[in-house]
C-alpha positions in Angstrom: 84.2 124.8 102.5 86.7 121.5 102.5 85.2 118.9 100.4 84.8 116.9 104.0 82.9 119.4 105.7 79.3 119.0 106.1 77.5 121.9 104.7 74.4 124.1 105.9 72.1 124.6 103.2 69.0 126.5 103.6 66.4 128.7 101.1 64.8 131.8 102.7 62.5 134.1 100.9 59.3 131.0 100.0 55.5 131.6 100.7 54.7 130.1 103.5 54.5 126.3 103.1 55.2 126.3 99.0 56.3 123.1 97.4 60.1 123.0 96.3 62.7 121.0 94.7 66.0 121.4 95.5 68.6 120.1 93.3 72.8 119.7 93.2 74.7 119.6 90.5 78.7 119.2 90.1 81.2 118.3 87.3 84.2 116.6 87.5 87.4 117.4 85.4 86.5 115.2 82.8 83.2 117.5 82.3 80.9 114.5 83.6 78.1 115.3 85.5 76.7 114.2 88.7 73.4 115.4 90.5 70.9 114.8 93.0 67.4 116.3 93.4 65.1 116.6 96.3 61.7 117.5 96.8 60.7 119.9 100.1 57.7 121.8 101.7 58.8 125.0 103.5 57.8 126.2 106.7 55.2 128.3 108.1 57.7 131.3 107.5 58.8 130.4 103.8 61.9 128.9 105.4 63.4 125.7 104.6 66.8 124.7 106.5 68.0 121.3 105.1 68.9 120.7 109.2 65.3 120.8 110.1 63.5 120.0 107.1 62.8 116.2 105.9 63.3 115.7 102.1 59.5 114.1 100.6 59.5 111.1 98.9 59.8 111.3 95.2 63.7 112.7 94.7 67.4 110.9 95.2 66.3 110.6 98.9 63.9 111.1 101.4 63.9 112.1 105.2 65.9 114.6 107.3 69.2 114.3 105.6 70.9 117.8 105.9 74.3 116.8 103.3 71.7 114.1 101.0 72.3 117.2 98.0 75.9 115.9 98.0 76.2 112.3 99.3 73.1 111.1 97.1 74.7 112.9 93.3 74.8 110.1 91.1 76.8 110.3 87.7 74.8 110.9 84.3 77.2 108.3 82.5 77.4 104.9 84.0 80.0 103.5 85.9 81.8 106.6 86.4 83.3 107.4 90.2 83.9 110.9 91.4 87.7 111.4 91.7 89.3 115.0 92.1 92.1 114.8 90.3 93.5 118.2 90.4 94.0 119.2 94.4 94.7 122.7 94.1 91.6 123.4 92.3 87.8 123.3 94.2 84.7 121.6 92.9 81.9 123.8 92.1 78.8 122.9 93.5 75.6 124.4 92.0 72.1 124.7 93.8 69.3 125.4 92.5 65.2 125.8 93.7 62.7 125.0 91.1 58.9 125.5 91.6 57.1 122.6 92.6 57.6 118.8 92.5 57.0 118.3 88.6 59.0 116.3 86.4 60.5 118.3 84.5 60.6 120.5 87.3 59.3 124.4 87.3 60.6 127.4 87.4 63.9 128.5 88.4 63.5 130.6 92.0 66.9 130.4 92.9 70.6 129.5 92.3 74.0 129.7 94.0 77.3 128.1 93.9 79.7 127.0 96.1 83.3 125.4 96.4 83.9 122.3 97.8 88.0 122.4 98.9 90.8 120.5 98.9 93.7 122.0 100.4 93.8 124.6 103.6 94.8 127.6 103.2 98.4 127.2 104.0 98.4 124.0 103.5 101.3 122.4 101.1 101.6 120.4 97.9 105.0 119.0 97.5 106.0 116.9 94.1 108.4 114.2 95.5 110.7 112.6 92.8 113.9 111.3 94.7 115.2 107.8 94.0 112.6 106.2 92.4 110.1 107.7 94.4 107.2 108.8 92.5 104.8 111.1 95.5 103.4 113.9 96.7 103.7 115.1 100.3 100.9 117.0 101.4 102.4 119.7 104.5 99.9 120.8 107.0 99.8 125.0 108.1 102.4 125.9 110.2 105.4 124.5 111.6 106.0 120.7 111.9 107.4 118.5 112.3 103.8 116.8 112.0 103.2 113.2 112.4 103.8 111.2 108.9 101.8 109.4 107.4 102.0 107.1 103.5 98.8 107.0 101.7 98.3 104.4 99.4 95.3 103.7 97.0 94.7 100.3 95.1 94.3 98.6 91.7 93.7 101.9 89.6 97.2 103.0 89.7 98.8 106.7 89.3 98.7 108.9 92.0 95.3 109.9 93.3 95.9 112.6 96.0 92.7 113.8 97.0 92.4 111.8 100.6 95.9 112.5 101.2 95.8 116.1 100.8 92.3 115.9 102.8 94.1 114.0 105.8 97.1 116.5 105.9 94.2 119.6 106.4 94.0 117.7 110.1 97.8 118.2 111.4 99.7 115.6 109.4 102.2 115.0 107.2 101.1 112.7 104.3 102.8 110.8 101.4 100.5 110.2 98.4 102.9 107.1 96.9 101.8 106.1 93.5 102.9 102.6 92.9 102.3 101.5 89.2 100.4 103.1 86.2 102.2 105.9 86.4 105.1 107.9 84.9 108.1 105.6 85.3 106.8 103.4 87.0 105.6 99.6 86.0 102.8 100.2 83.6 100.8 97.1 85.0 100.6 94.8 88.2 102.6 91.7 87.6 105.1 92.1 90.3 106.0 94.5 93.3 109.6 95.1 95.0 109.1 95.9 98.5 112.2 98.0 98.2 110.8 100.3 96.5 108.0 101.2 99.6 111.1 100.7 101.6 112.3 103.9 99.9 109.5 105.8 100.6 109.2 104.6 104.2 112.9 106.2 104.5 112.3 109.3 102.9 109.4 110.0 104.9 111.6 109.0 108.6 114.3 111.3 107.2 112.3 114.5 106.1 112.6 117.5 108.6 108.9 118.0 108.4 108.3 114.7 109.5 108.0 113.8 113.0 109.4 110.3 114.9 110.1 107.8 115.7 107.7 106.0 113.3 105.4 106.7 111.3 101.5 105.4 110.1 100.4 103.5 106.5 97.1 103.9 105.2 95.8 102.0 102.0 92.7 101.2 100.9 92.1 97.8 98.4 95.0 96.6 97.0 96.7 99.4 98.6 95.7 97.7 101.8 97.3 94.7 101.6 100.5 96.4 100.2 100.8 98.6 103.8 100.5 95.2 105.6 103.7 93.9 103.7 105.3 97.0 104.8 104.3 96.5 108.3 105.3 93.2 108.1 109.2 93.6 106.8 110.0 97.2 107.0 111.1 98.9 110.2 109.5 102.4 111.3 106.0 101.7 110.8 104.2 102.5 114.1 100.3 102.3 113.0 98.5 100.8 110.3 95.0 101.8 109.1 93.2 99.1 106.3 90.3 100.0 103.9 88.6 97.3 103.0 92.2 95.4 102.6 93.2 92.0 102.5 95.8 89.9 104.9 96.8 88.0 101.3 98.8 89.1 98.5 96.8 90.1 96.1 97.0 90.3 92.4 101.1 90.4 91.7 103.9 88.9 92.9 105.5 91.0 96.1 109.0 90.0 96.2 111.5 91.4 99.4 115.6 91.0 99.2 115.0 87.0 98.7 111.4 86.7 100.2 108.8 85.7 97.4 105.2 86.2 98.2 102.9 84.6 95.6 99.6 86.1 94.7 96.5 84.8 95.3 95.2 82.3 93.5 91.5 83.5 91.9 89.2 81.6 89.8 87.4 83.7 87.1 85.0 80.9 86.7 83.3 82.1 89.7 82.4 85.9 88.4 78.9 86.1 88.0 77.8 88.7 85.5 74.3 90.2 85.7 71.4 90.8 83.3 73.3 94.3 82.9 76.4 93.3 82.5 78.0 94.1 85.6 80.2 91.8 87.4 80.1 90.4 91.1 83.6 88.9 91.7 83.1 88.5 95.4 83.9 84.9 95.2 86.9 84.7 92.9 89.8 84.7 95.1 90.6 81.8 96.7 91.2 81.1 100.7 94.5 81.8 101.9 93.6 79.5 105.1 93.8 76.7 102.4 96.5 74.6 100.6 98.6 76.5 98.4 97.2 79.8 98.6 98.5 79.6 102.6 101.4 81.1 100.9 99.7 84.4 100.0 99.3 85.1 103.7 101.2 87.8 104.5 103.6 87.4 107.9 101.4 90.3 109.7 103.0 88.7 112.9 106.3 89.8 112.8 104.8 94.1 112.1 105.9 95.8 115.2 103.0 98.5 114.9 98.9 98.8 115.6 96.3 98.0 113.2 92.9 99.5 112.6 91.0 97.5 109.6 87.7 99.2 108.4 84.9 97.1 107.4 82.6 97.5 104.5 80.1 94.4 105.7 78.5 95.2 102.0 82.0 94.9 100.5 81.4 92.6 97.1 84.7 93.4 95.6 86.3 91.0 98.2 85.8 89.2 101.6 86.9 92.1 104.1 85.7 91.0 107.2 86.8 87.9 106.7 90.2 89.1 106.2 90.1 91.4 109.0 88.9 88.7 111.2 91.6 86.4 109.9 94.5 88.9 110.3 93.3 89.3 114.1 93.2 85.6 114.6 96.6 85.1 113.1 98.3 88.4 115.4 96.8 86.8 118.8 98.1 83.4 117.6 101.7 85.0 118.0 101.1 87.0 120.9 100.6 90.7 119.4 97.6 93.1 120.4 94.4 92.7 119.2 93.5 94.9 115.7 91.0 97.4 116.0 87.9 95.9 113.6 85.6 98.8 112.9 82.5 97.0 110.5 79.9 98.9 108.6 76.5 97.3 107.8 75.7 98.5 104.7 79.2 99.9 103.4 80.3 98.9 100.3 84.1 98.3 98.7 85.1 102.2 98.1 84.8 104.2 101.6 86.1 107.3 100.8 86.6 110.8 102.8 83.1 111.4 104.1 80.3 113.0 101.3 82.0 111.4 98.0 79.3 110.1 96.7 78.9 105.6 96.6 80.2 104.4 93.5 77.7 101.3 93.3 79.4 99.9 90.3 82.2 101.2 88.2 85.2 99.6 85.5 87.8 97.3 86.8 91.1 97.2 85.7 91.8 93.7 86.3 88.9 92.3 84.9 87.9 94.6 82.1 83.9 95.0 82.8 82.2 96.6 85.3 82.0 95.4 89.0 79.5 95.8 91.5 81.1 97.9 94.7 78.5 97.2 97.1 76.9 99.5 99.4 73.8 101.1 100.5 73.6 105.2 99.4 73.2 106.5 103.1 74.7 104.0 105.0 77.6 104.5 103.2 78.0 107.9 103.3 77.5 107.7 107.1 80.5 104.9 107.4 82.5 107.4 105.7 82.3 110.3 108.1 82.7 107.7 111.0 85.4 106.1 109.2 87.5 109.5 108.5 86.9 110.2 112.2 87.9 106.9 113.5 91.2 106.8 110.9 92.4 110.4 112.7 91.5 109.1 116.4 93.7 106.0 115.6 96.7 108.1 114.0 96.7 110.8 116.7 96.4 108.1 119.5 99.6 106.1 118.1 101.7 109.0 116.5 101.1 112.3 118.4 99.7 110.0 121.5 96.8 111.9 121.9 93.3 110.4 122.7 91.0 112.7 121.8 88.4 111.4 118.9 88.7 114.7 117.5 90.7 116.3 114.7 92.5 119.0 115.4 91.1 122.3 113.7 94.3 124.3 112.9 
């Protein structure tokens, strides 16, 4: 199956009503491992569908959660986030049944694997090095031109492609832009040229495979407020999708033919670091409404495109909502449409395509220690599959014009 796909898992072959635990396990490339367990009675007829069947107290989760195996695995080394690093190759997820609901648990009854996807069959992986572009474009099957699409992620740098290659699988043709950390590239975020998105933004309106007029952005973090800038100063951008991004410049200086955006202003005074060690930096970056920092603001007035922001209300890596609510304030100020605000209640920083497991707290680039994501387990995996759905409903309504809320199966 695609990593994205929800999955039926079932165990046949039980006495009737035996006690059960299920568990997942799956490494990433680096070798870590993650895993969940569950506990489970089966039925009358030694069945136990994960669809029908609630989980018992006692595991990684409780309660009727068909895909909890996946979205509840939790890495054995702290602060480590699943990434897939490597596209063309699938995850391996194992299952196995053990005897009982003992710690350790029983015997082994049963075991099976299982590949989790990335690309669809037929889909394409193109390297893009032209100019100083650094990408890859991820092709849909068949024959475009599809609608285009620039995927951008945020402070980690290099080039993670996994959720562009996952959005191409649905019809569309999508840039994975890497925009520091890696290759040639600046090694570290001091200062941005907007040119050099400009670039991108061209290549993508002038490629066969890529169909017009305009085309969408999507960014996530840092990557957010980055596809905002474009929006704002670059022509050909028709709809703009936020994670979690901000409506300041964050972080580096953004700098456009002579236009000078200043980051930010922050105040690590106001990190508060826990009895573990881990960071909350929710409050370090300063209001843009306010003095100085007004400056940071980008000019989202003068895009000529539609914008979706996505909410994590459990965000503690930065004030999302209010951003979002801010940006929408600021576009009716000037006349423009109202953004489409999608909020989570218990979503934290990271949503990612749907059944990547929360990352609760993981290292941070910027500020050297480990920060707090935020997020609840299940209500953030639930955000994400409404998210992903709500992110294709936006870019088929304003680049293919279609309404439908459903991704195209190809």
């Amino acid at each position: 199956s695609l990593f994205d796909e929800p999955l039926a898992i079932a165990v046949q072959g039980l006495s009737p009503r035996q006690q059960v635990t299920l568990r997942a396990s799956l490494r990433d490339e680096t070798g870590e491992l993650f895993q969940a367990c569950a506990r489970y009675q089966a039925g009358h007829d030694g069945e136990l569908d994960l669809a029908r069947c609630p989980a018992l107290p006692g595991g990684s989760f409780s309660g009727l959660e068909p895909m909890g195996l996946l979205w509840a695995l939790q890495p054995q080394k702290p602060f480590w986030r699943l990434v897939k690093r490597d596209v063309q190759s699938p995850f391996l997820l194992q299952l196995e049944v053990f005897e009982g609901h003992g710690e350790p648990p029983g015997r082994l009854l049963a075991q099976a694997q299982h590949e989790r996807g990335f690309l669809r069959d037929g889909g394409r992986r193109v390297p893009v090095r032209e100019g100083r572009i650094r990408a890859t474009l991820f092709l849909p099957p068949g024959n475009g031109p599809f609608p285009g699409i620039i995927d951008l992620y945020g402070t980690g740098g290099g080039l993670p492609e996994y959720r562009a290659c996952l959005l191409a699988n649905y019809g569309f043709a999508v840039l994975a832009l890497a925009f520091y950390g890696y290759e040639d590239l600046p090694k570290d975020m001091k200062e941005f040229s907007l040119e050099y998105f400009e670039e991108a933004v061209n290549y993508m309106l002038q490629h066969t495979q890529v169909k017009g007029p305009g085309i969408g952005l999507l960014g996530i973090s840092k990557g957010g407020d980055l596809c905002i800038s474009m929006a704002s100063f670059l022509k050909g951008i028709t709809a703009t999708a936020l994670i979690n991004g901000s409506v300041a410049n964050v972080g580096a200086v953004l700098r456009y033919k002579d236009i000078t955006i200043p980051p930010l202003g922050a105040n690590a005074k106001r990190i508060k670091v826990n009895k573990s060690g881990i960071a909350d930096i929710v409050d370090v970056l300063n209001n843009p409404l306010e003095g100085p920092d007004r400056q940071s603001f980008i000019p989202l007035e003068k895009a000529e495109c539609h914008f979706l922001f996505i909410v994590g209300q459990d965000d503690r890596n930065w004030k999302s909502e209010f951003f979002a609510v801010e940006g929408s304030k600021r576009l009716q100020a000037h006349g423009k449409e109202k953004p489409e605000i999608v909020c989570y209640p218990g979503a934290g920083h990271y949503i990612e395509p749907p059944f990547f497991p929360m990352c609760a707290a993981s290292m941070h680039l910027l500020v050297g220690k480990p920060v707090v994501w935020g997020g609840e387990p299940k209500a953030h995996c639930e955000a994400q599959v409404d998210a992903w759905q709500q992110i294709q409903a936006f870019f088929n309504k304003h680049l293919v014009g279609k309404l439908s809320g459903m991704p195209n199966k190809l």
